[in-house]
C-alpha positions in Angstrom: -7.4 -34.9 -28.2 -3.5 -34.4 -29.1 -4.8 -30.8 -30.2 -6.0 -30.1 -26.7 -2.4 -28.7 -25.6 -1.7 -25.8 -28.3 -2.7 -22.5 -26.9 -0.8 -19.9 -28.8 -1.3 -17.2 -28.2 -3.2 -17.0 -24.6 -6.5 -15.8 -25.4 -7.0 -16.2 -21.6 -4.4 -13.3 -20.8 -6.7 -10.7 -23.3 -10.2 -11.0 -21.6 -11.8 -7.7 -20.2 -13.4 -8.3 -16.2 -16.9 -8.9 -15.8 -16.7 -6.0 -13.2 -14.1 -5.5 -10.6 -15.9 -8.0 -8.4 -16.2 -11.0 -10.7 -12.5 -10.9 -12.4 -10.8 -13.2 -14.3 -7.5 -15.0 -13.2 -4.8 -14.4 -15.4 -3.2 -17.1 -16.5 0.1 -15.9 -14.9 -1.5 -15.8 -11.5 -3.2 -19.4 -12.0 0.7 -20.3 -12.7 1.7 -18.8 -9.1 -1.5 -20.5 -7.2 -0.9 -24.1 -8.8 3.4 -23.9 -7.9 2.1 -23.7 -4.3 0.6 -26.8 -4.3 2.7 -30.2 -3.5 4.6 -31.3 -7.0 3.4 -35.1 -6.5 -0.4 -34.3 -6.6 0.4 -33.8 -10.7 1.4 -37.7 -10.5 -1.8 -38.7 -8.5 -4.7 -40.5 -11.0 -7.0 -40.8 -8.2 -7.6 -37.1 -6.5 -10.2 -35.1 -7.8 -10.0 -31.2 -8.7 -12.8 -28.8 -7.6 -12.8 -25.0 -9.1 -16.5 -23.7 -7.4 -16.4 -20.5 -8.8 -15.3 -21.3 -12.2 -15.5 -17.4 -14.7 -12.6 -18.2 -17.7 -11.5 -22.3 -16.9 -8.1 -21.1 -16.9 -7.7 -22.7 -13.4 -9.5 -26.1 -14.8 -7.4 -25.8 -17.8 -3.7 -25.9 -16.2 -4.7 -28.4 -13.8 -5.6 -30.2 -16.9 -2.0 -29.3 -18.3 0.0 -30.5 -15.3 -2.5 -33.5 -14.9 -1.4 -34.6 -18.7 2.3 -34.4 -18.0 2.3 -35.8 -14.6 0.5 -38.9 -15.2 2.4 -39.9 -18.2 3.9 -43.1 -16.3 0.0 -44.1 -14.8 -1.2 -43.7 -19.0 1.2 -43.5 -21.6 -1.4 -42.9 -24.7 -2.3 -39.1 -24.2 -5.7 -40.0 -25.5 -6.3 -42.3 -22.7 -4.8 -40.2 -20.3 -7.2 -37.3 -21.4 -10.3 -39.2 -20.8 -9.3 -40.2 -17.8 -8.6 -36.8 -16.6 -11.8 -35.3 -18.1 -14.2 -37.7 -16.8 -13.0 -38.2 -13.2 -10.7 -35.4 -12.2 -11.6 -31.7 -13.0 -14.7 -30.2 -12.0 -16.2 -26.8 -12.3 -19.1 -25.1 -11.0 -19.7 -21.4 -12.9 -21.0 -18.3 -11.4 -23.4 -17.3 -14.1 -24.5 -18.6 -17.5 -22.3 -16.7 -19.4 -19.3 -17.7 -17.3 -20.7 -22.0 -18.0 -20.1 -21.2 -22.0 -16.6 -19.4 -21.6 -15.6 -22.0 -18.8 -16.5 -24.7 -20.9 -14.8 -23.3 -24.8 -11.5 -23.0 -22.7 -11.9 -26.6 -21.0 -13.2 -28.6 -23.8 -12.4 -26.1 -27.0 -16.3 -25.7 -27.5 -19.0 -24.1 -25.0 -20.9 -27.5 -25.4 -18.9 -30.6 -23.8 -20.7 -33.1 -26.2 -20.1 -30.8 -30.0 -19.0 -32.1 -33.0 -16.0 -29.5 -32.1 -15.3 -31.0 -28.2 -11.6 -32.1 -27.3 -13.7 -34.5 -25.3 -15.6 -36.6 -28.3 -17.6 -39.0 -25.4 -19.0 -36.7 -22.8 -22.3 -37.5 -22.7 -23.5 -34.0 -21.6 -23.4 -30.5 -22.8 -22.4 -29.5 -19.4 -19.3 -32.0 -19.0 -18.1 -31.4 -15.6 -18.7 -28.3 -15.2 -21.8 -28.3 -14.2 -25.1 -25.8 -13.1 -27.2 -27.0 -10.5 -29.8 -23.6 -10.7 -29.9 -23.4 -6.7 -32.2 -20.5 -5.4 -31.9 -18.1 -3.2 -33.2 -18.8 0.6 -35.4 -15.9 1.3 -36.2 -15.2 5.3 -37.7 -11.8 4.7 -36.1 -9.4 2.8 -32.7 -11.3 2.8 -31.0 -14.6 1.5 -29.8 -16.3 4.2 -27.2 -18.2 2.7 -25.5 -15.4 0.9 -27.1 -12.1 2.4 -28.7 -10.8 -1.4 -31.4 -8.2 -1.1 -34.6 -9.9 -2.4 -35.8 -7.1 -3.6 -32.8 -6.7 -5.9 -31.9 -10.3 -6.8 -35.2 -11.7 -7.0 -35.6 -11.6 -10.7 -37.5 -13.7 -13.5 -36.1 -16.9 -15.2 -34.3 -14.5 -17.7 -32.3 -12.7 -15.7 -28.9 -13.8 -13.8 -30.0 -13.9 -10.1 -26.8 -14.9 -8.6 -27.6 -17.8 -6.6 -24.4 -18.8 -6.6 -24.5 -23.1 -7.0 -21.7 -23.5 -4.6 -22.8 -21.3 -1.4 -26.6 -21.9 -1.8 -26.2 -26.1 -2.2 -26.2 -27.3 1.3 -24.1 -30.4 0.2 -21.4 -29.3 -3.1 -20.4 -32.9 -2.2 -23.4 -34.9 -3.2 -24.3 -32.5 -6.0 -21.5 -33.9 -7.4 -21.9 -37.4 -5.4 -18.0 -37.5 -4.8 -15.0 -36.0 -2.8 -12.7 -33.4 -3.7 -9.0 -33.4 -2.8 -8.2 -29.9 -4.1 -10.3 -26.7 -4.4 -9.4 -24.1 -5.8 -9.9 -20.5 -7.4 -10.9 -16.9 -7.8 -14.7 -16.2 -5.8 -16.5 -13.2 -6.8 -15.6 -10.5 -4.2 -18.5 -8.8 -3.1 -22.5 -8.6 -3.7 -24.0 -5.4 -3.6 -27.2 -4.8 -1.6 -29.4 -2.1 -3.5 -30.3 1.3 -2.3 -28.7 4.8 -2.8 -26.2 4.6 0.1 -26.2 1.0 0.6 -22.8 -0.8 1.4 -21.7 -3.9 -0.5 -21.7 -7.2 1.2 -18.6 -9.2 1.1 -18.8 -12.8 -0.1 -16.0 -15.0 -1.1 -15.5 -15.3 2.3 -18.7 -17.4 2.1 -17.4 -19.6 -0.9 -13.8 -20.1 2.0 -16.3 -21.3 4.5 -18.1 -23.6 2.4 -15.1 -25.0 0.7 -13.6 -25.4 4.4 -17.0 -27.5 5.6 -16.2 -30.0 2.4 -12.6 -30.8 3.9 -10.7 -30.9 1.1 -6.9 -31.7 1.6 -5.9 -28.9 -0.1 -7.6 -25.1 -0.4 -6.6 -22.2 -2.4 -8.3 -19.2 -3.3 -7.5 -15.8 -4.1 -9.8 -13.5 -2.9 -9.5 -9.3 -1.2 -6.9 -8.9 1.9 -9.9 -6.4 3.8 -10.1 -9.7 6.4 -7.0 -9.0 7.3 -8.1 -6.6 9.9 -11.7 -4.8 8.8 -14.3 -5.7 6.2 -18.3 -5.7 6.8 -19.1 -8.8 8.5 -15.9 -10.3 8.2 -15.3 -10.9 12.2 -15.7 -14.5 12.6 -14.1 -15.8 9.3 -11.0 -13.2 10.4 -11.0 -15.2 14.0 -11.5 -18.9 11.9 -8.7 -18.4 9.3 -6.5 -16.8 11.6 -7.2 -20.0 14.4 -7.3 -22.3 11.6 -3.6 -23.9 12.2 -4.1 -25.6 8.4 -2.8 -22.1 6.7 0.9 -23.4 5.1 1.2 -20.4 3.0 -0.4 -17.0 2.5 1.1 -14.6 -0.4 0.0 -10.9 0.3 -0.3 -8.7 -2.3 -0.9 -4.7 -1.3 -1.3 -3.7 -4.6 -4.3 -5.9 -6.2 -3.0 -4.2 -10.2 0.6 -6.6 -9.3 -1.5 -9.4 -10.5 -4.7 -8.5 -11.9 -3.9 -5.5 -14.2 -6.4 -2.7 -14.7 -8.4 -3.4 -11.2 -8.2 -1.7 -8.3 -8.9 -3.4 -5.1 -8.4 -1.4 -2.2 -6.2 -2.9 0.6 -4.8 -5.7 -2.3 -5.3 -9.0 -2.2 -3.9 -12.5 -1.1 -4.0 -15.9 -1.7 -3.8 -18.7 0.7 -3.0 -22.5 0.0 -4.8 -24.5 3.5 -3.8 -28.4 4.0 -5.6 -29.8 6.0 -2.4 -32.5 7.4 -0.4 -29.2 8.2 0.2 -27.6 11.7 2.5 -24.8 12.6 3.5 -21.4 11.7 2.5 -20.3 8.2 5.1 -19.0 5.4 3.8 -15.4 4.8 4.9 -14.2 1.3 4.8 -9.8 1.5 4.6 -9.1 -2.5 5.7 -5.7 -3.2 6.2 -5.0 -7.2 8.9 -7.5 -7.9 10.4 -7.5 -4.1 9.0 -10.5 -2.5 10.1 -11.0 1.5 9.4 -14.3 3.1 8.8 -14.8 7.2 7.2 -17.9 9.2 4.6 -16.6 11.7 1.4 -16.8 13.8 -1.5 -15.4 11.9 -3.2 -15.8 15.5 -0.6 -13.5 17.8 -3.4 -10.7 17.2 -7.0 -10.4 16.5 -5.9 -9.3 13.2 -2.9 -10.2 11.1 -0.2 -7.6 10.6 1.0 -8.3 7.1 4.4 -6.4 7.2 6.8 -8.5 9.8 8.7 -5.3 10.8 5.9 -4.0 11.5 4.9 -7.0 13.7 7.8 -6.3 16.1 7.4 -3.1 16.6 3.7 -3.4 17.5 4.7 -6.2 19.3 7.4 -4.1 21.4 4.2 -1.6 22.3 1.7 -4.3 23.0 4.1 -5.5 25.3 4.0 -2.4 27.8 0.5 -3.3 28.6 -2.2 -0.7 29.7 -5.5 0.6 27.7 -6.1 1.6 24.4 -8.0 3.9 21.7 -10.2 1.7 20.9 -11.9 1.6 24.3 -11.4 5.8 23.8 -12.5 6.8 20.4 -16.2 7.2 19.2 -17.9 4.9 17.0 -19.0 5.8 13.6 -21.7 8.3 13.2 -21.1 9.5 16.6 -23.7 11.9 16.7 -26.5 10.0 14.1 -26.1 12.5 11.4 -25.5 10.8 8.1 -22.7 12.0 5.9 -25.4 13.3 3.6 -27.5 15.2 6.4 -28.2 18.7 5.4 -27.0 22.1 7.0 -30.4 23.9 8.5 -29.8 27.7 8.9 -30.0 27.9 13.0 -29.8 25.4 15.7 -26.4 23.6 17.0 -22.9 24.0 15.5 -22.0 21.3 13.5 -19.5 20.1 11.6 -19.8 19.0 7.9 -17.6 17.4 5.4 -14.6 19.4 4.0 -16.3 21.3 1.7 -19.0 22.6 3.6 -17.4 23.2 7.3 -19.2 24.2 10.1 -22.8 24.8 9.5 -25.9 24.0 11.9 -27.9 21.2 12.7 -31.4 20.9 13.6 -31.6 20.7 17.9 -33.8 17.7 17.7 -32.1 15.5 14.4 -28.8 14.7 16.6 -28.1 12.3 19.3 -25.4 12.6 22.2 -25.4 8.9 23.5 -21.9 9.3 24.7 -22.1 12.1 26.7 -19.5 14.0 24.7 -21.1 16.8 23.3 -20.1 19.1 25.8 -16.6 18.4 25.9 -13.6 19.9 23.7 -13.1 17.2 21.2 -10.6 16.2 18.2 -12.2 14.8 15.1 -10.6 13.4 12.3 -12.0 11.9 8.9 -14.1 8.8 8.7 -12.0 8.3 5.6 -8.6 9.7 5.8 -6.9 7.6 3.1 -9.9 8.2 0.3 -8.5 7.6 -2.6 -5.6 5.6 -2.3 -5.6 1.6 -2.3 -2.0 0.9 -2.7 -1.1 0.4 0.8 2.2 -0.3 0.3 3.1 3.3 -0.6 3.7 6.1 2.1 0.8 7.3 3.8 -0.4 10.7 5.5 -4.0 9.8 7.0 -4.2 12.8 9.5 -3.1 16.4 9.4 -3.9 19.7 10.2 -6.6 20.4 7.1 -8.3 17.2 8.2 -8.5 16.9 12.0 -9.8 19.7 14.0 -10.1 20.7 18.0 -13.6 21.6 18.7 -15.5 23.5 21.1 -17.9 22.1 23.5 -21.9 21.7 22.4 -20.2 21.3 19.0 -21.1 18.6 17.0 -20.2 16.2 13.6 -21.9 14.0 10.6 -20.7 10.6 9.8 -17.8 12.3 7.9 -15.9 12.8 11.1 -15.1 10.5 13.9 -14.5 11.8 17.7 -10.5 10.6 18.5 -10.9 12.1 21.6 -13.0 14.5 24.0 -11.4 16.5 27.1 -12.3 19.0 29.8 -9.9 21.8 28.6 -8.4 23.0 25.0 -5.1 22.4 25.6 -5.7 18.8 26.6 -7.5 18.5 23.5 -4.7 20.0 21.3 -1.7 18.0 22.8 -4.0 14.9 22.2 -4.2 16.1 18.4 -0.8 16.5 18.5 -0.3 12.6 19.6 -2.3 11.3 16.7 -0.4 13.0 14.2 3.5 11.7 15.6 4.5 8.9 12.9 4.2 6.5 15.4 0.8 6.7 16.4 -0.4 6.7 12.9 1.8 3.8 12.2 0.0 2.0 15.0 -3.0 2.8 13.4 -2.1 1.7 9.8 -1.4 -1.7 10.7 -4.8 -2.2 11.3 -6.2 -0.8 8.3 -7.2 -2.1 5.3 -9.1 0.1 3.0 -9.9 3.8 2.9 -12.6 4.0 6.1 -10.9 3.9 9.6 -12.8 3.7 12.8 -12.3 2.9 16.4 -11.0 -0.6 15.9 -8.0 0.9 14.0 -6.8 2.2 17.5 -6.3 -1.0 18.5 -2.4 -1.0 19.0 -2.6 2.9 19.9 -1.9 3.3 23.7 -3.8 5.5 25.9 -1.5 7.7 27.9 -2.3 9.2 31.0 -1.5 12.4 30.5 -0.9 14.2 26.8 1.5 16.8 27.3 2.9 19.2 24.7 6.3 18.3 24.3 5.6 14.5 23.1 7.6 13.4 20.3 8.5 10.4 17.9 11.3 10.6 19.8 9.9 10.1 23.3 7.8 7.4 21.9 10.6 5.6 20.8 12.0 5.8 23.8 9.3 4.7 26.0 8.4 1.9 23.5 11.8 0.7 22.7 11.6 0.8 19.0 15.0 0.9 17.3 16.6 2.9 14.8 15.9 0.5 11.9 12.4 -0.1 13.2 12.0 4.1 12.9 13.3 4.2 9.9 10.4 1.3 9.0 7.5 4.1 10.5 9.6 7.0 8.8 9.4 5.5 4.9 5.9 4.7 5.6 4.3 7.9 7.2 4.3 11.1 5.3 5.0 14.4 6.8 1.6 15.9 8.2 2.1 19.0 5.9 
């Protein structure tokens, strides 16, 4: 076993991504997540490691690293204090076959525990401890109900992967293993996509957080998308459950998901978390930009949604504070008229508005719906999804301007590609209100609630609802009657393009 320690060079570093969903951890990043832990745990014989969602082992592999130095005093032959690590301390659970082998070369030098060519010459499995326990899927109709999965999709013969993931389809990890973990930890896969032209993907490491969470492990860690933040399909109640937890110590933010996994684009970035279950108070938030890091203790539950930049905190803080109604309440939903984006134009009937590239065109008197009454009013739409395109949200952004957000007339009407901001008696009315959305503080609002390219009603949330929208409004008013600061407008100003 004295072999077991020489890895030079990192083959770990070099492997290509399943897909931008499943993605390895590279080693660098396992590096970061393991420092957050408690130095002393190293120097512990008796806790017991858990990676549920195990792709490369790198996460099994430098817990076996620290393990071997930190328990030096507890065994001093290395041999002995190997076997005791690998039979009683790290555990894995893969996502797919493929990911069992790979796990299990990088844990044990071989993709069978038990070889000839093992690091570990008495595990009396091929499996080790990382370990496949072939749970199904839980079919209620046409959907899994522990995971969401699409029967028709993922219902597949005994050759083909069907990802029933082990560790959100066992309704006990715990006794599959028959023992308690201390520390879980690693990368979920991100999403699972639901079949169909059209179809949206389902989030679901969120689903691996909650079952990790029910298994009360002293310590969590994951890494997994920043979307819950403030939007994501489905993601409501674990938003309101992480952000009420109280057991969140530290959350590093990263906007831009290529700072730490290179090559992959996740829009909105990414975070990781490290939850201990003894803690209580306000929660270090680490804002990762490039190489800047800035480091504030906050509340991740003074909002319905956490606000990752702390400047930008205050200032939506400052215009929370003045009270009153909001967008939200104001603007349409999605779809606002139940066109789909993909509807097509028929040659008479009522004006309607397309994406870009088509403009206004007609739809068919009896395809649309006006359940908000709104139709016959003068109306401002702007884009479903204004920021298409870019997923780096720590760079300046424009989101509405004049090519994209339009005053309409009354009996006018939209497809999904638009959303209606606003609906008014008179043109003018309408215009000014266009003219609120695109100040930089308004759309600053807006931003801090966004987390990917799609923005909706709920986005509005920090965007007050005047009484009256009058022409002369200006950032400069606004500042004024929100009492944001120089330096806070100079925050907005860096991170709201011009709207030409």
């Amino acid at each position: 076993m004295n072999s077991y320690l020489q890895y030079n060079p990192d083959v770990l570093s070099c492997l290509a991504n399943l897909s931008n969903d499943e993605v390895f951890t590279p080693p660098s990043l396992v590096h970061q997540i393991l420092d957050e832990l408690p130095k002393e745990i190293w120097s512990n014989p008796d806790l017991k490691f858990l990676d549920p969602a195990t792709k490369s082992g790198v996460f099994l592999r430098e817990i076996v690293k620290r393990l071997n130095v930190g328990l030096v005093k507890e065994f001093a032959d290395e041999n002995i204090r190997l076997r005791h690590i690998f039979n009683n301390q790290v555990f894995g659970i893969p996502i797919t076959d493929l990911t069992a082998l790979i796990s299990r070369r990088t844990l044990y030098c071989s993709k069978y525990a038990n070889s000839k060519y093992s690091v570990f010459d008495d595990c009396e499995t091929d499996e080790g401890n990382i370990r496949q326990f072939n749970h199904k899927h839980n079919w209620k109709g046409a959907t899994c109900e522990d995971c969401g999965a699409n029967k028709d999709v993922y219902e597949r013969g005994g050759d083909y992967e069907s990802y029933a993931y082990d560790f959100i389809h066992s309704k006990n990890p715990s006794k599959d293993f028959n023992m308690k973990f201390d520390v879980i930890i690693g990368n979920p896969p991100y999403q699972l996509e639901t079949g169909g032209s059209g179809k949206q993907a389902k989030p679901i490491y969120q689903k691996f957080v909650q079952q990790a969470i029910k298994m009360k492990p002293r310590y969590l860690s994951m890494i997994i998308p920043a979307r819950w933040y403030a939007g994501g399909f489905g993601l409501d109640e674990f938003r309101s459950e992480m952000l009420n937890s109280n057991k969140i110590s530290k959350l590093v933010d990263f906007e831009n998901s290529s700072d730490v996994f290179p090559g992959v684009d996740i829009a909105g970035g990414v975070c990781y978390f490290l939850l201990d279950n003894q803690f209580s108070g306000k929660s270090e938030v680490t804002t990762v930009r490039k190489s800047e890091r800035q480091t504030s203790h906050r509340n991740l539950n003074e909002f319905n949604i956490f606000i990752r930049n702390p400047k930008a905190e205050d200032i939506v803080r400052k215009v929370v504070r003045n009270g009153g109604k909001f967008l939200d309440s104001f603007v349409s939903p999605i779809k606002p008229f139940g066109l789909p984006t993909n509807y097509s134009p028929k040659q008479s009937g009522t004006p309607c508005w397309f994406k870009q590239s088509i403009g206004l065109k007609y739809a068919g008197v009896s395809d649309f719906t006006d359940n908000y009454k709104i139709k016959d009013y003068w109306k401002v739409l702007v884009p479903k999804a204004p920021i298409a395109g870019q997923t780096d949200f720590g760079k300046a952004i424009r989101l509405y301007h004049s090519r994209n957000c339009f005053v309409v007339k009354p009996g006018e009407i939209c497809v999904e590609s638009y959303i209606v901001a606003g609906y008014f008696n008179s043109e003018v009315e309408a215009k000014n209100y266009r003219a609120y959305l695109f100040s930089k503080v308004v759309r600053f609002l807006i931003i801090q609630a966004t987390v990917s390219q799609d923005v909706n009603r709920k986005n509005f949330r920090f965007v007050p609802k005047l009484d009256d929208y009058i022409s002369y409004i200006s950032d400069e008013e606004l500042c004024e009657k929100w009492g944001i600061t120089n330096s806070e407008w100079r925050v907005i100003d860096e991170a709201i393009l011009d709207t030409e």
